[in-house]
KOLMIGU-238867 format. One record per residue (C-alpha): x, y, z; residue in three letters. Coordinates in steps of 0.1 Angstrom, whole numbers, plus 5000, padded with zeros to 4 digits. Example, Ala and Ser with C-alpha at 12.3 -4.5 7.8 and 13.67 -1.06 7.14 Angstrom:
BEGIN
X, Y, Z, r
5123, 4955, 5078, ALA
5137, 4989, 5071, SER
This chain:
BEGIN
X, Y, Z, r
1260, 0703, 7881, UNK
1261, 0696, 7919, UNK
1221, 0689, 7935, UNK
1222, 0711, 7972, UNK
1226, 0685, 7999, UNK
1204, 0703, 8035, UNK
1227, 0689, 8062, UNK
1201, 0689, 8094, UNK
1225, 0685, 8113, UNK
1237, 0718, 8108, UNK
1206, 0737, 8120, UNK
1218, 0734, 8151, UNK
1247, 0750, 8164, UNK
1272, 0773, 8145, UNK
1264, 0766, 8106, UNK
1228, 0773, 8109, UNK
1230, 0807, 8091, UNK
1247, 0790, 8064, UNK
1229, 0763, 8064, UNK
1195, 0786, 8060, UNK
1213, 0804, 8035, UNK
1218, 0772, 8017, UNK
1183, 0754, 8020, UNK
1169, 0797, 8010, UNK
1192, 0793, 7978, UNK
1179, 0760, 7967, UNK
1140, 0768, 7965, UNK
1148, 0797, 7950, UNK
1173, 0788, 7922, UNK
1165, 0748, 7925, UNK
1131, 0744, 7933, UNK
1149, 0709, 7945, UNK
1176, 0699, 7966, UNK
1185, 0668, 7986, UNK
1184, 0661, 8026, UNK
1206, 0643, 8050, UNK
1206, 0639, 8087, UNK
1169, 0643, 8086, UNK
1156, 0622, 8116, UNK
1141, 0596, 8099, UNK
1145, 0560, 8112, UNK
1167, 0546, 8083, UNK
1158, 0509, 8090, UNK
1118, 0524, 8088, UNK
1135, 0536, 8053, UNK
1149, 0500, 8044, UNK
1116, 0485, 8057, UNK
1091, 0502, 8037, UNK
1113, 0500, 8004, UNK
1115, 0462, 8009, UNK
1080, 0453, 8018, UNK
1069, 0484, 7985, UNK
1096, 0458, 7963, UNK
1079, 0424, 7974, UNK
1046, 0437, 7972, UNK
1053, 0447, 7938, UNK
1069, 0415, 7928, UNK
1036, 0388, 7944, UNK
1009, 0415, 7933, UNK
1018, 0441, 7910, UNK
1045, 0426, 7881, UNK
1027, 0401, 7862, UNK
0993, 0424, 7859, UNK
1015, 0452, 7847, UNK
1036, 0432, 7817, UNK
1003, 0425, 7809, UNK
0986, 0457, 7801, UNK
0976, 0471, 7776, UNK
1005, 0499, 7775, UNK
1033, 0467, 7778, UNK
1017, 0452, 7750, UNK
1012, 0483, 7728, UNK
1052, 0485, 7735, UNK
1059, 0456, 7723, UNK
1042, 0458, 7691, UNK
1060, 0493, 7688, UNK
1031, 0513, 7684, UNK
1026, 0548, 7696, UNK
1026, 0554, 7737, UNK
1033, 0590, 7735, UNK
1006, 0596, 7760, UNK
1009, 0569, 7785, UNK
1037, 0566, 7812, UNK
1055, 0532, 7818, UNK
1048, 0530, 7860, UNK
1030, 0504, 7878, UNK
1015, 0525, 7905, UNK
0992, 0526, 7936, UNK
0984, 0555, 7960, UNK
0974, 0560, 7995, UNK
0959, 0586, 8015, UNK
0971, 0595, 8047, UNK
0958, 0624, 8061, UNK
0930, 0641, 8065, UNK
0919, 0604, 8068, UNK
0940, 0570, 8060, UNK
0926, 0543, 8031, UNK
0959, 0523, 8037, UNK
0939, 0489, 8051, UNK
0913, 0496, 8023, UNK
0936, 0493, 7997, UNK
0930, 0457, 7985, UNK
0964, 0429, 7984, UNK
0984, 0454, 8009, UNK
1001, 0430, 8035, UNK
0998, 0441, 8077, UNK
1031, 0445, 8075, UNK
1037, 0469, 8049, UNK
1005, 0490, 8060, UNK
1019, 0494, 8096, UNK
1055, 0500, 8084, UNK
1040, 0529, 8063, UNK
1020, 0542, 8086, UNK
1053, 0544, 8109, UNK
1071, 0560, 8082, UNK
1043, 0590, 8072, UNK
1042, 0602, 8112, UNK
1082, 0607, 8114, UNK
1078, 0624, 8077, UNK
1048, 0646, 8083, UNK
1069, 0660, 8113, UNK
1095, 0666, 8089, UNK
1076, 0680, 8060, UNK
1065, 0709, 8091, UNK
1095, 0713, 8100, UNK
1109, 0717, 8065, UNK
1077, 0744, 8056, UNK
1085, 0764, 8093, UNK
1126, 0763, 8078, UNK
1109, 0779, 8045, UNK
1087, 0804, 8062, UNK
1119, 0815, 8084, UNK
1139, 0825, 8053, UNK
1108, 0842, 8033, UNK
1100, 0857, 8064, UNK
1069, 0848, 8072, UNK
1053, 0834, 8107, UNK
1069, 0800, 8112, UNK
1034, 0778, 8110, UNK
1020, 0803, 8080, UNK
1024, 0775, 8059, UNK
1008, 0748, 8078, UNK
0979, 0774, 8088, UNK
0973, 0779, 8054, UNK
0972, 0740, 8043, UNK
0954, 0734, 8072, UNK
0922, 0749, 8074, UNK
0902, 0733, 8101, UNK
0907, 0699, 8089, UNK
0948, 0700, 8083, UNK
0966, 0694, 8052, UNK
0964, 0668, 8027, UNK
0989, 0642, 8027, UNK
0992, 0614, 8007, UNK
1019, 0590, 7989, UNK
1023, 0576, 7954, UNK
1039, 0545, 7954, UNK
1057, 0539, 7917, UNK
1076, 0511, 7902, UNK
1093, 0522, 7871, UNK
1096, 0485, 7852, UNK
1123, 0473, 7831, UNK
1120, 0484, 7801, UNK
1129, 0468, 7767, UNK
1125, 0498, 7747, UNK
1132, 0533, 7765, UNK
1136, 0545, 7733, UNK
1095, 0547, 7727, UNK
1082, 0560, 7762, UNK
1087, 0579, 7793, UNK
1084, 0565, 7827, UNK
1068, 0597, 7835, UNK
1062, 0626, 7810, UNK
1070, 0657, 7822, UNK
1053, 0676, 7846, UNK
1048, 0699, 7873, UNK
1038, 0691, 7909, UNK
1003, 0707, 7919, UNK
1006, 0706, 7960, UNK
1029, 0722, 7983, UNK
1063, 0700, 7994, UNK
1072, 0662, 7980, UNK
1093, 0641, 8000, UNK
1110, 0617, 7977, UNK
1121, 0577, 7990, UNK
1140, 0565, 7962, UNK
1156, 0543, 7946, UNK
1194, 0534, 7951, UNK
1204, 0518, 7920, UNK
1181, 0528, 7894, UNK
1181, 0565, 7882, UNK
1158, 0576, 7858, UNK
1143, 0612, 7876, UNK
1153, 0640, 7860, UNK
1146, 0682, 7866, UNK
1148, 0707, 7842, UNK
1169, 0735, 7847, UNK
1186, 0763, 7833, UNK
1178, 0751, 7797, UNK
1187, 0719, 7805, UNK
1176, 0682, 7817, UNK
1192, 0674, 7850, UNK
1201, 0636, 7865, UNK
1192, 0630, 7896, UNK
1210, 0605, 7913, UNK
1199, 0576, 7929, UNK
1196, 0587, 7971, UNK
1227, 0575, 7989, UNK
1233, 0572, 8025, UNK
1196, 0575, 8032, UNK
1192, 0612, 8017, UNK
1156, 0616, 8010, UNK
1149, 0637, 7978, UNK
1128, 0671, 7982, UNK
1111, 0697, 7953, UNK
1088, 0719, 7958, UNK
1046, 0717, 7943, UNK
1033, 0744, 7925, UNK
1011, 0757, 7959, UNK
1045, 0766, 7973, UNK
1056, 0787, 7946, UNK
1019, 0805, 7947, UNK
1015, 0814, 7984, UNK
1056, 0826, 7978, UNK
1047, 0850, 7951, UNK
1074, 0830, 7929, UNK
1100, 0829, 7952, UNK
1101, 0797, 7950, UNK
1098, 0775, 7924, UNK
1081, 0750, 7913, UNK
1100, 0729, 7885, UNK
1093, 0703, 7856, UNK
1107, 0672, 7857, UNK
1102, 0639, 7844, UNK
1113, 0597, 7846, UNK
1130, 0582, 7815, UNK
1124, 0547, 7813, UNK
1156, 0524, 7819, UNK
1165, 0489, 7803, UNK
1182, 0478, 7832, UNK
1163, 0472, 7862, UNK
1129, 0486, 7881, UNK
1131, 0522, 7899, UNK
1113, 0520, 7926, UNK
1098, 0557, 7940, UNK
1077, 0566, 7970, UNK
1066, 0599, 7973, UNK
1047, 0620, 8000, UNK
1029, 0648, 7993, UNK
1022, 0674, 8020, UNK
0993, 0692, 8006, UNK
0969, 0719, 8010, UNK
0935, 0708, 8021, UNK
0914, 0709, 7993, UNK
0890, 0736, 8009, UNK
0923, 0755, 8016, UNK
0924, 0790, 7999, UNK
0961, 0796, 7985, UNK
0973, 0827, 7975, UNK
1004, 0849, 7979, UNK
1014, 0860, 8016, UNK
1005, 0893, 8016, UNK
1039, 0899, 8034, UNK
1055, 0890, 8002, UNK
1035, 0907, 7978, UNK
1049, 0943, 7962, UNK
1030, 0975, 7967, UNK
0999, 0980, 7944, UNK
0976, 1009, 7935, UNK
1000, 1034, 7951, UNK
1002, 1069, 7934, UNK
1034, 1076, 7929, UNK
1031, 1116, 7942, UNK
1023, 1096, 7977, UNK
1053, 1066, 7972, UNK
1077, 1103, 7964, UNK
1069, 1117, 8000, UNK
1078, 1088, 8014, UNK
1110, 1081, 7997, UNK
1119, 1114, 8004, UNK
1119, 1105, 8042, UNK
1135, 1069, 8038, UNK
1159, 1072, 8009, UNK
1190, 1064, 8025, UNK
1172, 1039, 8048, UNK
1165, 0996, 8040, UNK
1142, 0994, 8006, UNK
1123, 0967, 8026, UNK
1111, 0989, 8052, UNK
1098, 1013, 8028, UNK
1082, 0992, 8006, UNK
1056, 0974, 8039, UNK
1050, 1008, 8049, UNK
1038, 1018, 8011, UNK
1014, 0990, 8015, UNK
0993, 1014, 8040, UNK
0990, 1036, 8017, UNK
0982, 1018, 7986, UNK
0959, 1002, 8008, UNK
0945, 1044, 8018, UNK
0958, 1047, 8053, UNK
């Protein structure tokens, strides 16, 4: 089963349709596809998964194989309910805790900064891509995160440790994602992410040539009517070697109001008498058409 690759790239020029039609298919069918061409500085990329990897390494390794869910492991006893990730995360945006967060170096807090502006532009770009295909005002998605303080964004940064017995616990169990669109740096070695789809638990690969990994929160599937979906997955512990993971969530703020764009919401509380007088006038004409202007009258206009 073959993940969508978005080619940015192609949004400009001749293959755009395509490409729309593409990017359209995968929230609706996926609920996650991959990215390429994005616009991200890829030595930015590099950076911040090195400095993430050493920090991990001085500050983050020897308290973790210490815990008490690495111990409970390796006495074999039930971890059912606990995920096997070392884990810290930062907030960005309305406001940034990055230089509060205690053992970060300089260096890593002004690499991630660097990286978070070049992804919040892309994360708006992405949502005005998603608003063009569900036909909705291009910033409806960022107005409606936004409120008068913006969105929320922020990033969860996750080792997934060696692991010397996969066998008795997940990485991370499976879930949903509550916020809007996640922007996935991963790994390149280490796989371990998986989606469920179709009846079935897909792989996802370890990002090559600097793709960056995308799915889509449950907020996203709300203010689309379903649409789009939002889709459980989870991260299976490996034996051989750590998964790193950095993911950015471009969230509602959490005064923000989310519900489904009236646009794409079906006519309600329409008598069918009054929904027969107008098909009568339109029924060889676009359904679409029809069914905005039966909003009117469901709404007694």
């Amino acid at each position: 089963m073959e993940i969508p690759v978005i080619d940015f790239s192609k949004l400009e020029g001749d293959e755009r349709s395509a490409t729309m039609g593409l990017l359209h298919q995968a929230c609706e069918k996926w609920g996650f596809f991959m990215i390429e061409n994005h616009g991200i500085d890829i030595y930015l990329m590099d950076n911040v998964k090195q400095l993430v990897n050493q920090h991990y390494e001085a500050n983050m390794k020897k308290r973790f194989y210490e815990s008490e869910v690495s111990i409970s492991l390796q006495k074999k006893e039930n971890i059912s309910n606990t995920d096997w990730e070392s884990t810290f995360f930062v907030w960005h945006r309305p406001s940034s805790n990055i230089y509060e967060i205690q053992g970060l170096s300089k260096e890593l807090c002004k690499a991630v900064d660097a990286y978070i502006d070049q992804l919040i532009e892309l994360a708006e770009n992405l949502s005005e891509l998603m608003c063009e295909n569900l036909g909705l005002e291009k910033s409806y998605i960022k107005e409606a995160f936004s409120r008068s303080k913006g969105p929320s964004v922020g990033t969860k940064v996750a080792i997934y440790p060696q692991c010397p017995r996969p066998d008795l616990v997940r990485g991370l169990r499976e879930h949903t994602d509550a916020g809007g669109i996640i922007l996935l740096l991963q790994d390149e070695q280490v796989p371990g992410l998986e989606f469920f789809k179709d009846g079935h638990w897909v792989d996802i690969p370890p990002s090559k040539n600097n793709r960056l990994f995308v799915n889509i929160g449950d907020q996203i599937e709300i203010l689309s009517n379903g649409m789009y979906k939002s889709i459980q997955h989870r991260v299976m512990a490996e034996k051989d070697g750590n998964r790193l993971s950095i993911a950015t969530f471009y969230n509602p703020n959490g005064e923000a109001i989310i519900s489904p764009a009236p646009k794409l919401l079906y006519p309600s509380h329409l008598r069918f008498h009054d929904y027969l007088n107008l098909y009568s006038k339109t029924k060889f004409a676009e359904k679409g058409p029809r069914f905005e202007y039966a909003k009117t009258l469901a709404n007694g206009h």
